[in-house]
C-alpha beads as a LAMMPS data file, in Angstrom:
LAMMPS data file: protein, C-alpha beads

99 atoms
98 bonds

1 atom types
1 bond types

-500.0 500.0 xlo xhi
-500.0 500.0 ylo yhi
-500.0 500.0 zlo zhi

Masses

1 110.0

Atoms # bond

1 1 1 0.000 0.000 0.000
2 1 1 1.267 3.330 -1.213
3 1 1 1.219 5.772 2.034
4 1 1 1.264 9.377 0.716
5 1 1 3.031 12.233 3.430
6 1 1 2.972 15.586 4.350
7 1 1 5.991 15.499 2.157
8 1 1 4.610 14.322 -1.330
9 1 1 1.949 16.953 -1.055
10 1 1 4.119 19.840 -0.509
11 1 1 6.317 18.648 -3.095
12 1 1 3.552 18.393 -5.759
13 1 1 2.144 21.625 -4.703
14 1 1 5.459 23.106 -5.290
15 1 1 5.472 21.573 -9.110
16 1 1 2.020 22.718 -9.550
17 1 1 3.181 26.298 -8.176
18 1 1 0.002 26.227 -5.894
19 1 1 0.921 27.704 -2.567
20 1 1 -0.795 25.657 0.648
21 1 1 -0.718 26.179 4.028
22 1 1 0.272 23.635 6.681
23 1 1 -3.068 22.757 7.217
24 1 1 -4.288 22.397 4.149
25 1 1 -1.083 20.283 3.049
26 1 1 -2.468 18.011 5.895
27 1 1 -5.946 17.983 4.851
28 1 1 -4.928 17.128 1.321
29 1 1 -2.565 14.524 3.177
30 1 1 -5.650 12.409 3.971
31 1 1 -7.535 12.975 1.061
32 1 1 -5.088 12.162 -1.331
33 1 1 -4.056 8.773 0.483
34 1 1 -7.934 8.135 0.287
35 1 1 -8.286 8.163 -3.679
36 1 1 -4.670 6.237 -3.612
37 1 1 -6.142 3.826 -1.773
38 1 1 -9.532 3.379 -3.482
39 1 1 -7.493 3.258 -6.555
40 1 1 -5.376 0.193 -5.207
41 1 1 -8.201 -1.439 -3.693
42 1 1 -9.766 -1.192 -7.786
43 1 1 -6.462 -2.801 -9.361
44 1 1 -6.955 -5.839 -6.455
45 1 1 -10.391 -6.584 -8.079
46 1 1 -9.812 -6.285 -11.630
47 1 1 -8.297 -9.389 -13.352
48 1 1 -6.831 -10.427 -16.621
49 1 1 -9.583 -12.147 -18.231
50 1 1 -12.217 -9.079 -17.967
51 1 1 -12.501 -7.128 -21.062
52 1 1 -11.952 -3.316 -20.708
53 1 1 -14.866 -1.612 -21.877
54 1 1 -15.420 2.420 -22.815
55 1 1 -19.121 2.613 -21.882
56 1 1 -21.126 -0.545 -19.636
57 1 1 -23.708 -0.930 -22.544
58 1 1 -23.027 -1.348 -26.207
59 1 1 -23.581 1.532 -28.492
60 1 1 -24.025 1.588 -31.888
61 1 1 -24.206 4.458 -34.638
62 1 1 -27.293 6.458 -33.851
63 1 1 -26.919 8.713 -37.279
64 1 1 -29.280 8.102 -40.380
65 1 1 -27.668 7.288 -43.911
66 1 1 -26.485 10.072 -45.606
67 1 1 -28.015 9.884 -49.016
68 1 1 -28.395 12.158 -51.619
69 1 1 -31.491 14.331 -52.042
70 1 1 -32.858 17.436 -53.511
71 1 1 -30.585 20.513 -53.502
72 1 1 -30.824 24.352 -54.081
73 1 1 -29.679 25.505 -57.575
74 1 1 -27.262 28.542 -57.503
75 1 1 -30.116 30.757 -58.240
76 1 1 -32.241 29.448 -55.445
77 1 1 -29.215 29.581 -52.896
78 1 1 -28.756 33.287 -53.829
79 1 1 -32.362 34.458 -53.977
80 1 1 -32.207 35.510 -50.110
81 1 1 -28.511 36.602 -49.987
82 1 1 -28.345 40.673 -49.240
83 1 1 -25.144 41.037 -52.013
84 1 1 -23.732 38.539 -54.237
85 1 1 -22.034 38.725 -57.431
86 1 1 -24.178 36.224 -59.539
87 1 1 -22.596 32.708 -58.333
88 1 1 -21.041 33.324 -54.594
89 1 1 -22.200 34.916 -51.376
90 1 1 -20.473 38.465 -50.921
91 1 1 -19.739 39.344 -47.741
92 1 1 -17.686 42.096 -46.065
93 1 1 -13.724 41.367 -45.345
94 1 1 -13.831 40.551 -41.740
95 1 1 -9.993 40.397 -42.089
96 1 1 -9.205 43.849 -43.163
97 1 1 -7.617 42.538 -46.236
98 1 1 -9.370 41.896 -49.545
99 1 1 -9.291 38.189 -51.169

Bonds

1 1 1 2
2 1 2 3
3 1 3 4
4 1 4 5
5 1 5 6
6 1 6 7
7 1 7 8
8 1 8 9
9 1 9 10
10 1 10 11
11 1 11 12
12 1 12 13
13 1 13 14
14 1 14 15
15 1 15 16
16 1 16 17
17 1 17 18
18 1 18 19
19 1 19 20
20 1 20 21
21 1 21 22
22 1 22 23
23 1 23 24
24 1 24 25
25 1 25 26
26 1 26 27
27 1 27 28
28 1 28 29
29 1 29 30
30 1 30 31
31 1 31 32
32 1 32 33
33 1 33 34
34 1 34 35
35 1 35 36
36 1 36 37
37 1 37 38
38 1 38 39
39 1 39 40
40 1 40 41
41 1 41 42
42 1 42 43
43 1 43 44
44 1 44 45
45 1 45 46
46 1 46 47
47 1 47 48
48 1 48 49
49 1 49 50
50 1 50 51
51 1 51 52
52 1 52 53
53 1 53 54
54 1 54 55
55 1 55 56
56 1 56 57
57 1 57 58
58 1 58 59
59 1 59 60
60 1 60 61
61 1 61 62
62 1 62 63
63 1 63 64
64 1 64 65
65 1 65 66
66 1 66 67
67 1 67 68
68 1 68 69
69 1 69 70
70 1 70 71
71 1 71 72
72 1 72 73
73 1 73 74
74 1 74 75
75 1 75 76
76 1 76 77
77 1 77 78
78 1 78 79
79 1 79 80
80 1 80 81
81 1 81 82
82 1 82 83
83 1 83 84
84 1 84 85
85 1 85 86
86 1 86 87
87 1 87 88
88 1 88 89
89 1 89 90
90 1 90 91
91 1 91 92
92 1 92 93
93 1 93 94
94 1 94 95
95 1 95 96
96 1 96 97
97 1 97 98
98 1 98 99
């Protein structure tokens, strides 16, 4: 079992350039040994022949086939457009250089 001290915290605090006070550094102390050993306690359980998985239920592709339908002509595509020059949105140069 991995025991984590007063001295591992204060020593990744000072790599993480987060300044704690003494009592903090012992409150995280406790804490941190906690997750360190829930995290042991996990690798105890889990064995060789168990499959890792991503998500506990199987998913599968939720998204229709793409197929080919109906689309706008130029002219149709245009007809609502403020400015264009016959075959292409114009817009304003939102760049300050012109194209």
């Amino acid at each position: 079992m991995t025991q984590i001290t007063p001295e591992d915290v204060a020593h990744l605090a000072g790599l993480a350039r987060i300044a704690l006070s003494e009592k903090e550094i012992a409150r995280l102390t406790g804490e941190l040994g906690a997750i360190v050993s829930a995290v042991e306690s996990i690798q105890e359980v889990a064995t060789d022949d168990v499959a890792p998985t991503s998500h506990p239920l199987p998913l599968g592709n939720v998204f229709r086939d793409d197929v080919i339908g109906e689309t706008l002509t130029t002219e149709q595509a245009l007809s609502g457009a403020p400015d264009h020059d016959g075959s292409r949105f114009r817009v304003t140069a939102i760049l300050g250089e012109e194209q």
